[in-house]
Backbone as a ProteinNet text record, in pm:
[ID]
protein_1_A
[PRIMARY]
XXXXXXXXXXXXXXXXXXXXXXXXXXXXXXXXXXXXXXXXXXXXXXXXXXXXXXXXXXXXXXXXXXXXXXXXXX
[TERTIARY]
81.9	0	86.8	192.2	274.4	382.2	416	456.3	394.2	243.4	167.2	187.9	210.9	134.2	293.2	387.1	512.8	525.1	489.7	516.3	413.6	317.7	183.2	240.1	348	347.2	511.4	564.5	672.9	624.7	579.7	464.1	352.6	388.7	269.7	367	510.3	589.5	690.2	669.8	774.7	672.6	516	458.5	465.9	426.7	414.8	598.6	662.2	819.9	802.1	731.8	776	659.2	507.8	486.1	531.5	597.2	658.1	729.3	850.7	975.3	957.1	833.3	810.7	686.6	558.3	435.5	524.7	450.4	452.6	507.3	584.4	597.4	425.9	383.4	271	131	140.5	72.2	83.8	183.2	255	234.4	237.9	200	86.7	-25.3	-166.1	-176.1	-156	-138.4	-74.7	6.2	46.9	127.8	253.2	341.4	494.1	606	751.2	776.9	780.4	863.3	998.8	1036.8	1183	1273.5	1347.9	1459.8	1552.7	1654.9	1698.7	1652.3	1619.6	1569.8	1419.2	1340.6	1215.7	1134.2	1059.3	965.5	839.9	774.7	580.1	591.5	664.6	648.6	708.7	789.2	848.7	1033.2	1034.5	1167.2	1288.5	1373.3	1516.8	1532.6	1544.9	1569.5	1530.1	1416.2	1379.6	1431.5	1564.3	1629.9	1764.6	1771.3	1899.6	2053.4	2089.9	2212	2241.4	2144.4	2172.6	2230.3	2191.8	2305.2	2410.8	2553.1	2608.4	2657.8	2707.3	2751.3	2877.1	2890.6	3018.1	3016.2	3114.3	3102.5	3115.4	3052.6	3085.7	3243.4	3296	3471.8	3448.9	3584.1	3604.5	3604	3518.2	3547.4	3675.7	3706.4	3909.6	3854.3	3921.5	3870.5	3990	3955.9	3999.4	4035.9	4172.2	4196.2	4240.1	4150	4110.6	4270.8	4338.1	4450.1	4395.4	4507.4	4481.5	4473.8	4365.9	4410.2	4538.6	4569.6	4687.9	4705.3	4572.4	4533.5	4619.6	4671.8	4744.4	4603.8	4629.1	4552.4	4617.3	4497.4	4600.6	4558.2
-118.9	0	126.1	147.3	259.4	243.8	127	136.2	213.5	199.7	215.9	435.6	451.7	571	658.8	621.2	679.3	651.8	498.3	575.9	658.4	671.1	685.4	949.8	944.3	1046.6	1100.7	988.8	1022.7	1106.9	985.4	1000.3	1169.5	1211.8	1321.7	1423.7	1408.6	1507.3	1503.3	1419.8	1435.2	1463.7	1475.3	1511.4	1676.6	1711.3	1856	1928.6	1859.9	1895.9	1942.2	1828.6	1830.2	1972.4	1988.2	2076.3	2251.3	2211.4	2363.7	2364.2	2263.1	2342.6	2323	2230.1	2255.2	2341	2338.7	2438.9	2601.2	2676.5	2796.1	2885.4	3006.2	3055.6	3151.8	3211.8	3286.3	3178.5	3067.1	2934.5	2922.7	2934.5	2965.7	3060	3186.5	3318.3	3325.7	3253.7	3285.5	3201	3083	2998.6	3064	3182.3	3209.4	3140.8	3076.4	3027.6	3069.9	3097.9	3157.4	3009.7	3081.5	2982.7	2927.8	2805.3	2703.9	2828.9	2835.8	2902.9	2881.5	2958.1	2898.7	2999.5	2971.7	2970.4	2947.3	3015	2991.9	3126.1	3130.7	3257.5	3144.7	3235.2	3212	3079.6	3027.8	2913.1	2814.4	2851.2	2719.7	2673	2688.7	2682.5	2769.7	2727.3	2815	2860.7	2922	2981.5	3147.1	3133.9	3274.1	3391.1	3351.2	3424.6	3451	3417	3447.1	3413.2	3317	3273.7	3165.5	3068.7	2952.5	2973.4	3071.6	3124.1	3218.5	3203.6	3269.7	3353.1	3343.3	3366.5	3321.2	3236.3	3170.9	3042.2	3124.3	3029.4	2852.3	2725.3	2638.3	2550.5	2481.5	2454.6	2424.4	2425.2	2366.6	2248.4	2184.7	2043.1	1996.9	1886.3	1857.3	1691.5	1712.6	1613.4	1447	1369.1	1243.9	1123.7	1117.9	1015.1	858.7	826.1	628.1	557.3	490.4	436.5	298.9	284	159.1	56.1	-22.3	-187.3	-259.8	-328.3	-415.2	-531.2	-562.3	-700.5	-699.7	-777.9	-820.5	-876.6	-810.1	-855.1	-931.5	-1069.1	-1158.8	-1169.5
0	0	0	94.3	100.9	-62	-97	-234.9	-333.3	-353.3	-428.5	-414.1	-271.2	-262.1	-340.3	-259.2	-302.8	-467.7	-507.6	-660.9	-743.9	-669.9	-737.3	-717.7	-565.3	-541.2	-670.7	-730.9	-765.3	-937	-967.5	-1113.1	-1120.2	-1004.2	-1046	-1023.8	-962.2	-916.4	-1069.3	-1086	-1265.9	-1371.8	-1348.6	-1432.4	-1412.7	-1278	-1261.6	-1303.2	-1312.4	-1340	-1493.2	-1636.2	-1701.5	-1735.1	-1714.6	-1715.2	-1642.6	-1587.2	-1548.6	-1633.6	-1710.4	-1784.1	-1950	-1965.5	-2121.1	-2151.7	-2067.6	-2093	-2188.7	-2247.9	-2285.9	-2200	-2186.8	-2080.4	-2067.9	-2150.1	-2172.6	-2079	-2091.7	-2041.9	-1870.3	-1856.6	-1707.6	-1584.5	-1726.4	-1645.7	-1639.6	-1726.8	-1657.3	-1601.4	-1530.6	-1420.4	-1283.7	-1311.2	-1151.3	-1143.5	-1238.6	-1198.5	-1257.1	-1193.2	-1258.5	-1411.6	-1476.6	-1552	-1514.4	-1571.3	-1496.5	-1581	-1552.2	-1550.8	-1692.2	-1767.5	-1896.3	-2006.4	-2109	-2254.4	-2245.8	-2338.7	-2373.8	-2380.6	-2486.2	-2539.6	-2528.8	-2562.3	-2584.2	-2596.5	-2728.7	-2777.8	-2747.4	-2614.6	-2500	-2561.3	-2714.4	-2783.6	-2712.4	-2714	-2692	-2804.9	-2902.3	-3067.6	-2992.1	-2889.3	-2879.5	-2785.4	-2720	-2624.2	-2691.5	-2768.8	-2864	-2861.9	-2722.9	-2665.7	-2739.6	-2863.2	-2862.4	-2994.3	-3101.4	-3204.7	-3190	-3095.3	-3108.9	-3189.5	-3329.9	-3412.1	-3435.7	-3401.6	-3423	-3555	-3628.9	-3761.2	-3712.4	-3785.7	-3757.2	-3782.3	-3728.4	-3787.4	-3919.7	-3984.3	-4148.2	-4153.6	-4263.1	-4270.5	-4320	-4293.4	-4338.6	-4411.2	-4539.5	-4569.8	-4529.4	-4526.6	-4477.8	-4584.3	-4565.2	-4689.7	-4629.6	-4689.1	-4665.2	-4706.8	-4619.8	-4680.7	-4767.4	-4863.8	-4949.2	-4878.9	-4938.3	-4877.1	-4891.7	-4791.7	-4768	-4893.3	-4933.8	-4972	-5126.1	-5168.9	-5290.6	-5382.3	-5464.8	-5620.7	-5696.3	-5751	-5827.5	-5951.9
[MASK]
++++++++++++++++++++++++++++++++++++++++++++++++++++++++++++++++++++++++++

């Protein structure tokens, strides 16, 4: 019975988790609740706080040369 209650209390505490840090923040605030902390506009995405495109070019690709096979051709 006390099994039941603790997982039954774990399951609603990782549900209310995932709704605080993925809901809308706009969703949140008319709930009366701070949004989780981080990244996120209206639409819950990180794209909308602007830290996640630095501007930093991506590295150069280098291209990679395959050595020959060992194997003798007959």
């Amino acid at each position: 019975m006390a099994q039941n209650l603790v997982v039954g209390l774990i399951v609603i505490a990782a549900a209310l988790y995932v709704g605080w840090r993925y809901l809308p923040k706009g969703w949140l605030q008319r709930l009366g609740v701070k949004p989780a902390p981080g990244c996120g506009g209206d639409d819950g995405g990180c794209s909308s706080c602007g830290s996640c495109g630095s501007g930093q070019q991506p590295p150069e690709e280098k291209t990679v040369a395959m050595p020959r096979s060992r194997q003798q051709s007959n």
